[in-house]
C-alpha positions as CSV (number, residue, x, y, z in Angstrom):
1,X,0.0,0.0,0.0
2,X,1.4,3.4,-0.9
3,X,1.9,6.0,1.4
4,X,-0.1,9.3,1.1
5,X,1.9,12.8,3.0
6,X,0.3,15.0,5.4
7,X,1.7,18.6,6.9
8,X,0.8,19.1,10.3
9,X,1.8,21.6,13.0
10,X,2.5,21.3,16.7
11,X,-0.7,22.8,18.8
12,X,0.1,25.1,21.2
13,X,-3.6,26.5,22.4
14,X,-6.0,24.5,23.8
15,X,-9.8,24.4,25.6
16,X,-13.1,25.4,23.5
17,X,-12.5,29.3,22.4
18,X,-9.2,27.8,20.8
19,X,-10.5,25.2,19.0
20,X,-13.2,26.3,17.7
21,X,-11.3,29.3,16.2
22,X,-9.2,27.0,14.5
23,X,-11.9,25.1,12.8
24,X,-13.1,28.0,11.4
25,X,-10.0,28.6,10.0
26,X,-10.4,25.2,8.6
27,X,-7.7,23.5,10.3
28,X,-8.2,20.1,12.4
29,X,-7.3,19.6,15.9
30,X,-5.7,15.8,15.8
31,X,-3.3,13.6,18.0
32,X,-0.5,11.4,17.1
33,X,0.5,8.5,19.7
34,X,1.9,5.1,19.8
35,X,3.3,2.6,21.9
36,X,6.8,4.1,22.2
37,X,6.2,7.6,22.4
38,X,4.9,10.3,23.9
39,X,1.3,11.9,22.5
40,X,1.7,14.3,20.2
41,X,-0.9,17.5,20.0
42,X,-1.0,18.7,16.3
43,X,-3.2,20.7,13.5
44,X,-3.6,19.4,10.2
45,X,-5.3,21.6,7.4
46,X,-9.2,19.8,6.6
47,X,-8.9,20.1,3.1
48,X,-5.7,18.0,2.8
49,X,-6.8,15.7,5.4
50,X,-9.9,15.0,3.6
51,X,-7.8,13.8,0.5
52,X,-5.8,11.8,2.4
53,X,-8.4,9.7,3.9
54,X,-10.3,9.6,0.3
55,X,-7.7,7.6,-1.3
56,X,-8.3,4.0,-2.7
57,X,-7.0,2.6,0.9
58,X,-9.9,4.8,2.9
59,X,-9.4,5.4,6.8
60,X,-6.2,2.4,6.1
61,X,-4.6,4.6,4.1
62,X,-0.6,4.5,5.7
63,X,-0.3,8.2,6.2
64,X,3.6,10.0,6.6
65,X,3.0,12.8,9.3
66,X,5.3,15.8,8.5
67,X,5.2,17.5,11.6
68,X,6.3,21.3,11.2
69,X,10.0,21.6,12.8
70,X,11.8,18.1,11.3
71,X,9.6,15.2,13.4
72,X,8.0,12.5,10.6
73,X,5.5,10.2,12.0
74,X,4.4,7.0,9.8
75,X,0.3,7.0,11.4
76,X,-2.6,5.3,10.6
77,X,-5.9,7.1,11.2
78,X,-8.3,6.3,14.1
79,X,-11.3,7.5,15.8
80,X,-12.7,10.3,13.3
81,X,-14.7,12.4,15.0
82,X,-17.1,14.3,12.7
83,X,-19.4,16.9,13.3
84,X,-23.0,15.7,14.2
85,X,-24.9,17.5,11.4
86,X,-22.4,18.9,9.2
87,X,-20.3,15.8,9.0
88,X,-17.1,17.5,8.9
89,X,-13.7,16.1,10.8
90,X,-13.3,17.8,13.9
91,X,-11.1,15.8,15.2
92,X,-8.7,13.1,14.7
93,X,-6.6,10.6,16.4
94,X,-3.2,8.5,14.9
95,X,-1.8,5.8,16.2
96,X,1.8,5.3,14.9
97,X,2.9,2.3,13.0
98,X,5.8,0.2,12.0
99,X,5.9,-1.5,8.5
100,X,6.9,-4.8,10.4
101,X,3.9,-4.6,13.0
102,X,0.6,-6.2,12.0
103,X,-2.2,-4.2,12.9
104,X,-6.3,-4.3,13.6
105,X,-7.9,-2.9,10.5
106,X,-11.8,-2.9,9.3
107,X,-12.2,-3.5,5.7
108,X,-14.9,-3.2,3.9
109,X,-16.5,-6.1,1.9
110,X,-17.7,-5.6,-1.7
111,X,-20.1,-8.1,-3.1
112,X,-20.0,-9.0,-6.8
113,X,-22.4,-10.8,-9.1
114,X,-25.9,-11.6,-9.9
115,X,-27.3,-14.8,-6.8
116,X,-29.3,-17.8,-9.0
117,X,-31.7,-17.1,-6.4
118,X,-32.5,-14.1,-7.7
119,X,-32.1,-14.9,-11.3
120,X,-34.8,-17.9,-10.8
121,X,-36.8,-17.3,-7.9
122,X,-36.7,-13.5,-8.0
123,X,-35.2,-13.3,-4.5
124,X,-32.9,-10.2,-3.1
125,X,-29.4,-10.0,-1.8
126,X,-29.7,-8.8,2.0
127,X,-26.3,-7.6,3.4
128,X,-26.2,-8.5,6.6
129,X,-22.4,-7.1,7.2
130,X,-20.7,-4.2,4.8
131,X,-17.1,-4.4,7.0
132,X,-14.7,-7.0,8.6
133,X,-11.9,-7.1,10.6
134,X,-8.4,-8.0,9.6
135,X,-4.9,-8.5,11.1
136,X,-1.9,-7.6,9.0
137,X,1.1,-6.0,8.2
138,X,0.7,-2.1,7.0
139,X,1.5,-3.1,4.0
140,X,-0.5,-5.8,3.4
141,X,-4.1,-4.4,3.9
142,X,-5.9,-4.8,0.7
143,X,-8.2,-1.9,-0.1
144,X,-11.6,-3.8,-0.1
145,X,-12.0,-7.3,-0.1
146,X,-14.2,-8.7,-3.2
147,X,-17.0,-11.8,-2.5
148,X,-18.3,-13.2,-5.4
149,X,-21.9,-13.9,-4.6
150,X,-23.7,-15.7,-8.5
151,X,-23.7,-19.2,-7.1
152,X,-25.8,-18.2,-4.2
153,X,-29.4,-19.8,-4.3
154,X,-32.3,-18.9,-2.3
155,X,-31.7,-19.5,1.5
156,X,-28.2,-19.6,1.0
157,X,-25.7,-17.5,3.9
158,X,-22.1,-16.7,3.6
159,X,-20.5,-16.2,6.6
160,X,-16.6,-14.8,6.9
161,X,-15.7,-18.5,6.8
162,X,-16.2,-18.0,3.1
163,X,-14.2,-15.2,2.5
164,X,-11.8,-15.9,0.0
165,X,-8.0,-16.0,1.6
166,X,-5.3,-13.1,1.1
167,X,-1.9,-13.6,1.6
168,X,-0.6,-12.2,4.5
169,X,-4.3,-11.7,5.9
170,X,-6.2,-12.3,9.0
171,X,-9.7,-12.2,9.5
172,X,-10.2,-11.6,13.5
173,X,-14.5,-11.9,12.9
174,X,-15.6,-15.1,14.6
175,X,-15.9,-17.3,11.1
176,X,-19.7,-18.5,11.6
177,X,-20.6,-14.5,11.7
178,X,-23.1,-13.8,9.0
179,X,-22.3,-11.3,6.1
180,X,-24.8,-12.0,3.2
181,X,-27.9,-13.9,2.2
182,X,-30.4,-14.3,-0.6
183,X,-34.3,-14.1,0.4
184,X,-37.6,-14.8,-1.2
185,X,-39.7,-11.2,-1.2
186,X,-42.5,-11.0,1.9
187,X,-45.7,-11.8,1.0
188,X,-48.6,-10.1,3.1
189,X,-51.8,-12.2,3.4
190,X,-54.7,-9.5,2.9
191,X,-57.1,-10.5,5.9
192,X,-60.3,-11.6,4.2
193,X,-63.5,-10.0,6.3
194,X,-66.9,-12.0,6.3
195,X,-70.0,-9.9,5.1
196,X,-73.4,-10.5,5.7
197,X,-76.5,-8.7,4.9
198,X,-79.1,-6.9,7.2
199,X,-82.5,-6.9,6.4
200,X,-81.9,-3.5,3.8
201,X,-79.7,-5.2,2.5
202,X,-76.8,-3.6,3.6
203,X,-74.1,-5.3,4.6
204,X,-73.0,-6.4,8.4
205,X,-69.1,-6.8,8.6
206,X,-68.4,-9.9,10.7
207,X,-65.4,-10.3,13.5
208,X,-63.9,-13.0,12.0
209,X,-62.1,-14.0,15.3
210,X,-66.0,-14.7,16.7
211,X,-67.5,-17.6,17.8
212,X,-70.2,-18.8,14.6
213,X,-72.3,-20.4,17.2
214,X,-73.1,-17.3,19.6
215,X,-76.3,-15.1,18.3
216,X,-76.8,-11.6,19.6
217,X,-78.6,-11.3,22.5
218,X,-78.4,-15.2,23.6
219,X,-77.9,-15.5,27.3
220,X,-74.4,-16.4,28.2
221,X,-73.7,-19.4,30.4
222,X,-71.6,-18.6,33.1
223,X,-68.5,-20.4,34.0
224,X,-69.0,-22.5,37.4
């Protein structure tokens, strides 16, 4: 997987007022950490950050953090916070990586071809999962992973046993978890409501759930 640059600069202000006034100056407030270093506070412009994480690899893209001042930091990006209407990043959290480290990532499954099932019995694809998780080296995690769905018939389930393997691949999803099946289409039973007619021949609609036997105004038996 190629890696894809990002400028950032070291933040010095913090708290709400701050923050805010760097958002509207379209920067992001983000934070770099890993395993053997310290956490490190930094801006990154939105615009350039949005590229980077709109790249064939998605949130796996291996991202080069060029932190202003000489500091390079080879990151992955986690835990996107965006903004609840406007959907924007507002803030961003790397975790630093090593090319000879395998790490968690969720990949996101893309199902190909036509199921028999709903070639002959007009049936429909439900996707029960769009993403799994995978173990692997940096370099290693594929894009997307592809499941070819034609032979499915109606009824049948793939799970994540059926994923197809990748070299140097993981999958870390228990392997009986569900990710696609083929359905017939509902069928509602229209209730069907008795009609009888009264004497003007109008007619008398009829609880079908009542008992045939009972006439109006019989005297009802009571239970001993």
């Amino acid at each position: 997987m190629d890696q894809v640059t990002l400028r950032a600069h070291p933040r010095a202000v913090f708290g709400t007022r701050p923050t805010k006034r760097l958002r509207r100056e379209g920067l992001v407030p983000a934070v770099v950490y890993g395993k053997d270093s310290d956490a490190k506070s930094i801006t990154v412009d939105g615009r350039e950050l949005y590229s980077v994480l709109h790249t064939e690899a998605g949130r796996n893209a291996l991202i080069n953090v060029e932190i202003e001042g000489g500091s390079e930091v080879l990151a992955v990006a986690r835990e996107v916070q965006r903004h609840p209407v406007r959907g924007e990043i507002i803030h961003l959290d790397l975790i630093q990586i090593s090319l000879d480290e395998k790490i968690a990532a969720e990949i996101s499954v893309e199902y190909v071809g036509t199921p028999q099932g709903v070639i002959d019995d007009g049936g429909f694809v439900e996707a029960i999962a769009m993403t799994v998780n995978i173990l692997a080296l940096p370099t290693a995690i594929p894009g997307s992973i592809v499941m070819e769905i034609s032979e499915m018939a109606t009824g049948d389930t793939l799970k994540v046993s059926d994923l197809p393997e990748i070299e140097g691949v993981e999958y870390t999803d228990d392997i009986d978890r569900p990710l696609v099946t083929v359905l017939l289409p509902r069928v509602e039973e229209e209730l069907e409501v008795a009609v009888e007619l009264d004497e003007d021949g109008e007619p008398i609609e009829i609880d079908p759930d009542a008992d045939p036997e009972a006439e109006e105004g019989a005297p009802v038996e009571e239970e001993e």
